[in-house]
N, C-alpha and C positions, 0 to 999 in steps of 0.2 A: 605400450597400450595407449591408445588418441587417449586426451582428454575429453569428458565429457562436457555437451553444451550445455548451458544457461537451460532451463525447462523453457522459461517464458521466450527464447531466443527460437528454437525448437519449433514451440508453434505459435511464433510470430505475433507475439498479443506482449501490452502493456501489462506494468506489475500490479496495476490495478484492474485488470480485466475481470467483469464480472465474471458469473459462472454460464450465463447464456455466450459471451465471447468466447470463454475455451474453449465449450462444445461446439460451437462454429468453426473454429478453429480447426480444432482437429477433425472433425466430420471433413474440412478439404484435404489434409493431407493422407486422413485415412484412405479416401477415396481413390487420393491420385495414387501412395504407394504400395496400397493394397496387393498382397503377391499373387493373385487372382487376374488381376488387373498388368500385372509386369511378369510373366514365367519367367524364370531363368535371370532374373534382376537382381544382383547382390545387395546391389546399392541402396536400390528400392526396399529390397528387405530390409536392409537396416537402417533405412526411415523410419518407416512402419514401425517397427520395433522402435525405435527411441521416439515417435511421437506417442506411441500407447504409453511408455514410462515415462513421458512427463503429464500425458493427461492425468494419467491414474494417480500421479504426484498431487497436480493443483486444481485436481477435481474434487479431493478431499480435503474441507479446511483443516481439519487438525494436522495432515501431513504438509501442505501449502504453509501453515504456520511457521512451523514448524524448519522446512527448508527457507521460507522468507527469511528466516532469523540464523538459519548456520550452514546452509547452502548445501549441496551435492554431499558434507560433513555428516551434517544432521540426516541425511538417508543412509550411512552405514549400517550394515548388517539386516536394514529393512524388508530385502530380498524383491525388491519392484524388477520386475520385466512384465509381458504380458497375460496380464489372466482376466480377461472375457468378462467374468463375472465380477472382477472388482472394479469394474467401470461403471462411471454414473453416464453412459450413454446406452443407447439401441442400438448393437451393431447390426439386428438385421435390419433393423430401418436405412441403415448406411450401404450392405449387402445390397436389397431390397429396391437402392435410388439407381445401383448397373444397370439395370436391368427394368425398370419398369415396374419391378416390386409384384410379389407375387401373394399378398394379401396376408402373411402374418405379420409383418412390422401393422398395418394399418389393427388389427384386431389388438395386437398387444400397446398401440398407441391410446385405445379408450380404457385402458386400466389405466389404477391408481396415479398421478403426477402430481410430482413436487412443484409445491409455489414461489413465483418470482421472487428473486433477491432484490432488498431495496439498500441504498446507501443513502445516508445522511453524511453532509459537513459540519466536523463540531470545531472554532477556533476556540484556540486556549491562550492564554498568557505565558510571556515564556517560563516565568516560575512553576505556573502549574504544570506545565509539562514536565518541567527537572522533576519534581517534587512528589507528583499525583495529583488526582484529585476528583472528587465525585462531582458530578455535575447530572440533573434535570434535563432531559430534553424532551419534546413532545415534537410525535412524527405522523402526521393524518395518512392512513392506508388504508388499500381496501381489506375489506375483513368480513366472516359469518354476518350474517344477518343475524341479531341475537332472536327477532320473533320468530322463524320458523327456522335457526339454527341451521341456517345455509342447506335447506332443502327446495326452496323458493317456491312452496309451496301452505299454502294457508291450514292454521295452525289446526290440525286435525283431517284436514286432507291427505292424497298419498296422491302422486304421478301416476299413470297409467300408460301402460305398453307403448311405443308408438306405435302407428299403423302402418307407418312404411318400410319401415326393417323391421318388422315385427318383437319387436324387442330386442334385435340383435345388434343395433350401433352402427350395422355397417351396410354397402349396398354393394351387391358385386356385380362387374358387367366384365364382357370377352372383350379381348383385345388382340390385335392379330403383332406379333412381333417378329422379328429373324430366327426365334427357336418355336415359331408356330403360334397356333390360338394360345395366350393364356390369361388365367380367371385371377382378374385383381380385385380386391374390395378399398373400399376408400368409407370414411366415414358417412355417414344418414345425413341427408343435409335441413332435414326435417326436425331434426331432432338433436339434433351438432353431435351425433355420436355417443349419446346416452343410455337411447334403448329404453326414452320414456319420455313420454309429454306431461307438460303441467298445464290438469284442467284449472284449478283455480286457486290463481297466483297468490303470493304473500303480499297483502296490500303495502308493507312497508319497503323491500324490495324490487317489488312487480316481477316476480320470480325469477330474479339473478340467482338469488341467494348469498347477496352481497352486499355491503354497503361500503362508502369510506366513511373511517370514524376518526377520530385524534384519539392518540395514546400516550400517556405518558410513562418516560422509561428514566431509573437511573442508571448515571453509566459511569463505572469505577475504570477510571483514568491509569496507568503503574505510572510508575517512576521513572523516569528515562524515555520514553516516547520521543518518537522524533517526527517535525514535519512531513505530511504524505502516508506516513503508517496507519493500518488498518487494525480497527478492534471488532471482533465479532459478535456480534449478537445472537443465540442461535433460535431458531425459529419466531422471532422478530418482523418477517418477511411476510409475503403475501399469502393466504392459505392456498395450500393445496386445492386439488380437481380430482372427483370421483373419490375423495376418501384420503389423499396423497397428503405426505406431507406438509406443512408450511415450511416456507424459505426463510433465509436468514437476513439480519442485518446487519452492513458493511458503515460502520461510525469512521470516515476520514479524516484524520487529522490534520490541522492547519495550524499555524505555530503563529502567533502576531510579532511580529519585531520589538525589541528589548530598545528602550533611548540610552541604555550604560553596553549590557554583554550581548557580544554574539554566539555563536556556537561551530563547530565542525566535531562531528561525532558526538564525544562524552567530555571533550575539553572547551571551554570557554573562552574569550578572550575579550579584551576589554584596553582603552591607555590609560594610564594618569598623568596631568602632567605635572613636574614638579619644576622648582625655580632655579635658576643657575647654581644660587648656592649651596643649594641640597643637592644637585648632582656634583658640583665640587667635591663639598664637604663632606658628603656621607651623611646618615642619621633617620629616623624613622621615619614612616609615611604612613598616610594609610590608602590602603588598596580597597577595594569595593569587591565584593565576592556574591556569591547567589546566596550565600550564609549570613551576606550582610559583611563591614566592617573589619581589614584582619589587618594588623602591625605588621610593616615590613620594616628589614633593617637595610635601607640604602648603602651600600657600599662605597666608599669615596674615588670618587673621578669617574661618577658611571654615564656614560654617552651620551647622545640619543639615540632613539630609537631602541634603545640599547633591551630585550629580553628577559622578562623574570618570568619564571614559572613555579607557582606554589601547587602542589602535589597532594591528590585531593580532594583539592577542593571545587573539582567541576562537577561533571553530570553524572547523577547516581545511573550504573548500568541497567539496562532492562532486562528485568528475572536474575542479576545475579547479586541478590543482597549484601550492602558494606565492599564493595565496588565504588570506586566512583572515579571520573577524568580530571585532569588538572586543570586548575588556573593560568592561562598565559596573557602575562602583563607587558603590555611595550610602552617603553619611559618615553616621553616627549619632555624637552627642557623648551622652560616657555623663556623669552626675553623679555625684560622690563622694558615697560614705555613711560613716558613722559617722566623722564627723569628729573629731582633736582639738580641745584647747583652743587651742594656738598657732595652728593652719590657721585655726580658726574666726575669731579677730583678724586675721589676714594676710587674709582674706576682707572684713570689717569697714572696714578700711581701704583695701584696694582699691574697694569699692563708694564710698567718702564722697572716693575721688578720683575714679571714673569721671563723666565730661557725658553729657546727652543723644545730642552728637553721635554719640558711639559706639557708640550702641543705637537704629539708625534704625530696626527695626521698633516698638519698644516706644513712640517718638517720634510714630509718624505714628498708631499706635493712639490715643496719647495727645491728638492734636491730634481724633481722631473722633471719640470720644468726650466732646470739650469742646466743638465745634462741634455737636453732637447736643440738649447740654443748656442751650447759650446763649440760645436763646429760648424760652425755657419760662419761667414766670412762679416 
């Protein structure tokens, strides 16, 4: 059995694509491989069909969550293939675009819709992200008019019928196409497809029934977050049209750079350096950690560059409590400068008692480069 694709690979959109990009998205490939549009096309069928189950995936944030975090895994036993009705698009508005459209996608376009998704960038410190943390942000959107409670009409007035769709939203005209005359409607352009006029406006919106205001939100940060990830807001977003929903808000995270640890995954990493004789000699050190401060026991004759990893004590997992990534420490041995005169003898003398044995890399170099020039005349 193939393996299945990446959703976001599927229909072609970034892991950050909003919710207006997927449905653009997939609105082209439904079109193209629609089995309407291909008879008798396997291939195309089974486009189709795997672009409907990745829509229907990262059309919904809690499923999109959800797979963002455990992939193709976290969909077992979910049972996603195509069902119509679990989609947050119009497929006759998609039907509807073959063809010229045949006036119900336009009728079912002035019901109820959901409002724009907005994203904010929030930067954190790299401790807060290991750690958590609640943070304030204030995000200015458009939002209800509070005086006439996004009716955009003055407070005690009501809209009244339009007069050119008669209240109905829409305005139908014939059009002559290859399957004959047919009768499309398109929205009132009188009345932007409302099916009512406002005699006298909301002085505070002049009858949007909108305004933008700044809002302030607090936003609980988990633990383990990492650069680029998304925290959802839900209905955070712009309000709905005709009664719809409001949208959501998408908080992106940005990580600021650490001057000690960096990161990869849930493990950290970081150097110290320590001095000739403490990699000689062996003996404690101390390592710097996200905890702050922790005793290592240096090992004697340890390299450079040489690898420690303490177990632990990196980045707490996200959602799985008492989890957490390692520490990975690389030794740098630093050299003394400006040496005295007595060090420079105590050095002297140590080197005129040191063997080979105790400089096996310098040894095996040595032995290469004499076997390199041995036969050569």
């Amino acid at each position: 059995m193939p393996e299945k694709r990446d959703y976001y690979e599927v229909l072609g959109v970034q892991r950050t694509a909003a919710e207006d990009d997927l449905k653009k998205a997939y609105r082209k490939l439904a079109k193209k491989y629609h089995p309407d549009m291909n008879p008798g096309d396997k291939e195309a069928e089974s486009r189709f069909k795997e672009a409907n189950e990745a829509y229907a995936v990262l059309s919904d944030p809690e499923k999109r969550a959800k797979y963002d975090q455990y992939g193709h895994a976290g969909m077992d036993g979910q049972g996603f293939g195509f069902d119509p009705s679990g989609l947050n698009i119009d497929l006759e508005d998609i039907f509807g675009s073959f063809f010229g459209g045949f006036g119900q996608s336009s009728r079912r376009r002035q019901g109820p819709q959901r409002g724009a998704n907005l994203k904010y960038r929030m930067g954190l410190d790299f401790l807060e992200a290991a750690f958590g943390v609640e943070k304030d942000i204030t995000i200015t959107k458009e939002d209800l008019c509070e005086a006439c409670r996004g009716s955009g009409s003055r407070d005690g007035s009501t809209p009244v019928p339009c007069g050119a769709c008669h209240g109905t939203g829409q305005v139908s005209s014939r059009q002559q196409t290859l399957f004959g005359n047919v009768m499309t409607s398109r929205p009132c352009p009188s009345c932007g497809g409302t099916g009512s006029q406002i005699q006298d406006p909301c002085p505070e919106c002049r009858g949007s029934g909108r305004k933008n205001r700044s809002k302030k939100l607090r936003i609980k940060v988990p633990a383990g977050i990492n650069d680029g990830e998304m925290l959802t807001m839900r209905n955070e977003g712009e309000p709905g049209a005709r009664g719809g929903p409001p949208g959501d808000l998408y908080v992106e995270i940005h990580i600021r750079p650490h001057p000690v640890f960096q990161r990869q995954g849930y493990d950290t990493y970081c150097e110290v350096p320590v001095t000739f004789a403490q990699a000689a000699l062996g003996g404690d050190i101390e390592v710097p950690t996200i905890d702050g401060p922790s005793t290592y026991s240096l090992r004697e004759g340890t390299q450079p560059e040489e690898v420690l990893r303490l177990r632990g004590k990196g980045i707490p997992h996200l959602n799985r409590p008492g989890q957490r990534g390692d520490h990975i420490v690389k030794v740098t041995v630093e050299i003394p400068r400006h040496l005295g005169g007595r060090q420079k003898d105590l050095l002297r003398e140590f080197e005129s008692l040191s063997q080979d044995r105790q400089y096996e890399n310098r040894k095996r170099f040595s032995d290469r480069i004499r076997d390199l020039f041995r036969d050569r005349p």
